[in-house]
N, C-alpha and C positions, 0 to 999 in steps of 0.2 A: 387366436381364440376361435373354435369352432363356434358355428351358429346352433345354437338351441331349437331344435324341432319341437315345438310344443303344438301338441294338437290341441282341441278345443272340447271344453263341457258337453256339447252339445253336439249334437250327430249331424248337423248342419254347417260346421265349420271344418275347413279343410287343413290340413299339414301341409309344412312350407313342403315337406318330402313330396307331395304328393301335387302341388301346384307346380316345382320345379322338373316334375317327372312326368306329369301331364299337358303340360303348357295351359294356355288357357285365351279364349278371346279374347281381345279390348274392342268393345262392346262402345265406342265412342259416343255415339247418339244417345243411348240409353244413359250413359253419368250424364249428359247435361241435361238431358229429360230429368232425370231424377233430382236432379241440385234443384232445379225450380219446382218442379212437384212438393219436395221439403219442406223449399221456403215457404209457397204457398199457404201450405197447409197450418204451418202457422208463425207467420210474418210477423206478429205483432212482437211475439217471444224474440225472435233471431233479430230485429229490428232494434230492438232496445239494447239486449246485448253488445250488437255491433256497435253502438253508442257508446256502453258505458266503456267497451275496448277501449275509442280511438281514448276517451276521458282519460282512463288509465294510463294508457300507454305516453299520452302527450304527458302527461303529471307526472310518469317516471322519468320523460327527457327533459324535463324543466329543472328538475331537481342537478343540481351542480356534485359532479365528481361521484353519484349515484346510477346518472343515465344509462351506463353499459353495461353495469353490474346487475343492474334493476331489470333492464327491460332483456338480457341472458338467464332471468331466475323468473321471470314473470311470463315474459310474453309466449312460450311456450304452452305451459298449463292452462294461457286463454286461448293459445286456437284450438288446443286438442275440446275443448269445452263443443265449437262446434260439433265436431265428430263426435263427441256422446252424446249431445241433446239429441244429433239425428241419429245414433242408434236405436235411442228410447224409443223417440217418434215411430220408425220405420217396423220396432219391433209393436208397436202400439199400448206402449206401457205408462204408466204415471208420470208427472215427469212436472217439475218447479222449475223455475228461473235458479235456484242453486244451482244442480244439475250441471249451470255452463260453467262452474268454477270447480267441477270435480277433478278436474286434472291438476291440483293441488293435491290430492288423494290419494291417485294413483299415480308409483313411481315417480314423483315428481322429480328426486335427484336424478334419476335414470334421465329422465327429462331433459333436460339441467344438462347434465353430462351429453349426451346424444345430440342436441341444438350448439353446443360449445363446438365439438368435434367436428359435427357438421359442417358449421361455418367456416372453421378452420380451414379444412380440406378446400372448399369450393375459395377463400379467401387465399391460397396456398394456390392454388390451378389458376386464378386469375392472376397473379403478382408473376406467373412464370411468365406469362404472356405479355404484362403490362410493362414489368419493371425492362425491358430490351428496349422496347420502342419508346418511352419515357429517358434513356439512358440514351439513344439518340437524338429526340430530341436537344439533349444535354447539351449534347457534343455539336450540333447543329446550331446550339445559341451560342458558343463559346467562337465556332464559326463568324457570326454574325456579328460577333463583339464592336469590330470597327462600324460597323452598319448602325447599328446602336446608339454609340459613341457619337457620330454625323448627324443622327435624327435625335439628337437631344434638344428639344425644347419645341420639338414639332411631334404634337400626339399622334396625329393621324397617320404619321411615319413610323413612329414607333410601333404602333397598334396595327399594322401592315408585317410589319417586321416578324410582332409576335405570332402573327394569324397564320402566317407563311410555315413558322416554324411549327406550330401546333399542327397545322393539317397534315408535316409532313411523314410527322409520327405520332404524336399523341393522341389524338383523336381516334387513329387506326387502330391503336392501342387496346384503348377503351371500348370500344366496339368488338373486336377480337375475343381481348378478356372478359367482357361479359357475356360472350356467346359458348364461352369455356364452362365460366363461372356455373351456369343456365346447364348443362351438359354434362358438369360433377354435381349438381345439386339437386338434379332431376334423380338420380339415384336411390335417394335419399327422402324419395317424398311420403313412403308411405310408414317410415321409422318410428316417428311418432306413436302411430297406429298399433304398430307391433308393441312398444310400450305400455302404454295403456289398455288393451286389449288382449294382446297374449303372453303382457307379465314380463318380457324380456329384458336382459341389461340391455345397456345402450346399444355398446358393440354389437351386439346378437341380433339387435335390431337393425341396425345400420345394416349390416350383411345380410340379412332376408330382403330388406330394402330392395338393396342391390342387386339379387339376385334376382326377385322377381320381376321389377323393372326392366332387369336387362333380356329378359323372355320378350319385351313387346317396348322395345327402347325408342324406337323412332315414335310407335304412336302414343306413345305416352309424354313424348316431349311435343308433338303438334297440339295433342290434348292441353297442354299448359300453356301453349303457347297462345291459340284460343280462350282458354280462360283470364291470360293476363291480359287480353285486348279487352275481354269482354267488361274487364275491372278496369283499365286503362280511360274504356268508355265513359263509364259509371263515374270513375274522377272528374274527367269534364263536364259530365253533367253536372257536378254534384249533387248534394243533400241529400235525397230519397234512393236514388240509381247506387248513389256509394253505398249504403244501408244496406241494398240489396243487393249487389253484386258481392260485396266481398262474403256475406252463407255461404248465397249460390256457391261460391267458388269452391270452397271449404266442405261443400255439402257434396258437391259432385266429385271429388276426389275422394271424400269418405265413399261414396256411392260407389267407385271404383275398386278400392278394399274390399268393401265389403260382397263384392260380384266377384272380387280373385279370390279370396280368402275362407268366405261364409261368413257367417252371423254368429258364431259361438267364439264365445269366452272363458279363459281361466281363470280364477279364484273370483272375480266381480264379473258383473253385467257390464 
C-alpha cells in the first residue's frame, strides 16, 4: 500500500512529498525547550490528565482477561490526547480538559489498528534477537543438568548455577533485543500524529512514519533516548517529576511534528 500524500488545510502545513524531498532539521534543543515551555504554560491541565491516565490505565490492567484488549483499544487515544491539547495551546485556541480524550474521535480504529501493528513488528524484531540467546541458554541448562542434580538441596548452588547460565545468554539477549526493539519502534513514533492529524489509515501512517524518521534516524533515536532518561528520572523521583515528565515527553515529540510537518490539518483541528 502506497503512502497517502495528504497536504494540509492550511498553508502552513507541509506534504510528506515535500518534507521527504526537502529534508528537514532536527532542531533537538528547540523540542525540549518547547515540551517544557507547553507544560509550563499550563501544568495544572497536563498534570491532572496525567493522573487520571496512570487511573485509567492501571484500572484496565487490573481488570482480569480485559488487560490487553483494554489497554490496545484505550491507551492509544490517551497519548494522542497530549498531542492535541498541545496543538490547541501552541495554536492559542479554546481548549477544555475534554480535548485530552479526543483521540477517541478521531480515527480511533486507525488508532487501534496502527498501535496493534506497531507493537507487532517492534515485538517480532525483538523475539529474532531474543528467542537464539534464550534457546542457548536452553541448551546450556540441559548442559548443566548433572550440575543441578548435585546442588540439590543447596540453594546457594543452585542459584550460582542459574546466574551462570542466565549471564551467559539471556540477559545478553535481553539487552540486545531491546536495543532492536527501541530501533524498529523509533520508526514509528510520529504514526499516531499522522492519524489524528492528517486523517491517514494506519499503514499510510506507519510509512510517512517511517519515512520521515528515517531522513534524521540517529538523531531522532538520541532525542528519545534523552527523553526516556529524563522520565526514567521523574520515576525515581516520583509523584510531582512523574506528572511532569511524562507531557514534557509527549509534548516535545509533538513539538518535533509539528516543526517537520507544519501546523495544518485535514478535515479537524
Amino acid at each position: 500500500m502506497d503512502v497517502i500524500d495528504q497536504t494540509n488545510s492550511e498553508s502552513q502545513g507541509k506534504s510528506l512529498e515535500q518534507v521527504l524531498t526537502e529534508g528537514y532539521e532536527f532542531k533537538f534543543g528547540d523540542y525540549l525547550s518547547a515540551g517544557f515551555k507547553l507544560f509550563g504554560g499550563d501544568a495544572a491541565m497536563y498534570i491532572a490528565f496525567t493522573l487520571l491516565y496512570f487511573v485509567i490505565t492501571m484500572a484496565i490492567g487490573a481488570i482480569p482477561f480485559v488487560s490487553i484488549i483494554g489497554s490496545l483499544a484505550v491507551t492509544p487515544a490517551l497519548i494522542v490526547g497530549w498531542y492535541i491539547y498541545g496543538r490547541y495551546q501552541k495554536k492559542g485556541l479554546n481548549r477544555s480538559f475534554n480535548l485530552f480524550f479526543d483521540g477517541f474521535n478521531r480515527n480511533w480504529i486507525q488508532l487501534i489498528l496502527q498501535n496493534l501493528i506497531a507493537t507487532i513488528f517492534v515485538g517480532i524484531a525483538a523475539a529474532v534477537i531474543i528467542v537464539p540467546f534464550f534457546l542457548g541458554s536452553f541448551l546450556d541448562l540441559i548442559g548443566h543438568f548433572d550440575d543441578l542434580q548435585n546442588a540439590q538441596g543447596d540453594q546457594e548452588a543452585t542459584m550460582e548455577i542459574f546466574a551462570e547460565i542466565m549471564s551467559n545468554g539471556a540477559v545478553m539477549g535481553i539487552l540486545l533485543g531491546s536495543l532492536v526493539a527501541m530501533a524498529v519502534g523509533v520508526l514509528y513514533i510520529y504514526a499516531p500524529m499522522f492519524v489524528v492529524f492528517r486523517g491517514m489509515q494506519f499503514w499510510d501512517a506507519m510509512e510517512a512514519s517511517r519515512k520521515v524518521v528515517s531522513k534524521r534516524y540517529i538523531q531522532t533515536i538520541l532525542f528519545l533516548i534523552v527523553l526516556g532518561i529524563m522520565v526514567g528520572i521523574s520515576f525515581l523521583l516520583c509523584c510531582l517529576p512523574v506528572l511532569a515528565g511524562i507531557p514534557i515527553m509527549y509534548l516535545a515529540i509533538y513539538s518535533a511534528f509539528e516543526d517537520i510537518m507544519g501546523t495544518g490539518d485535514t478535515g479537524q483541528l
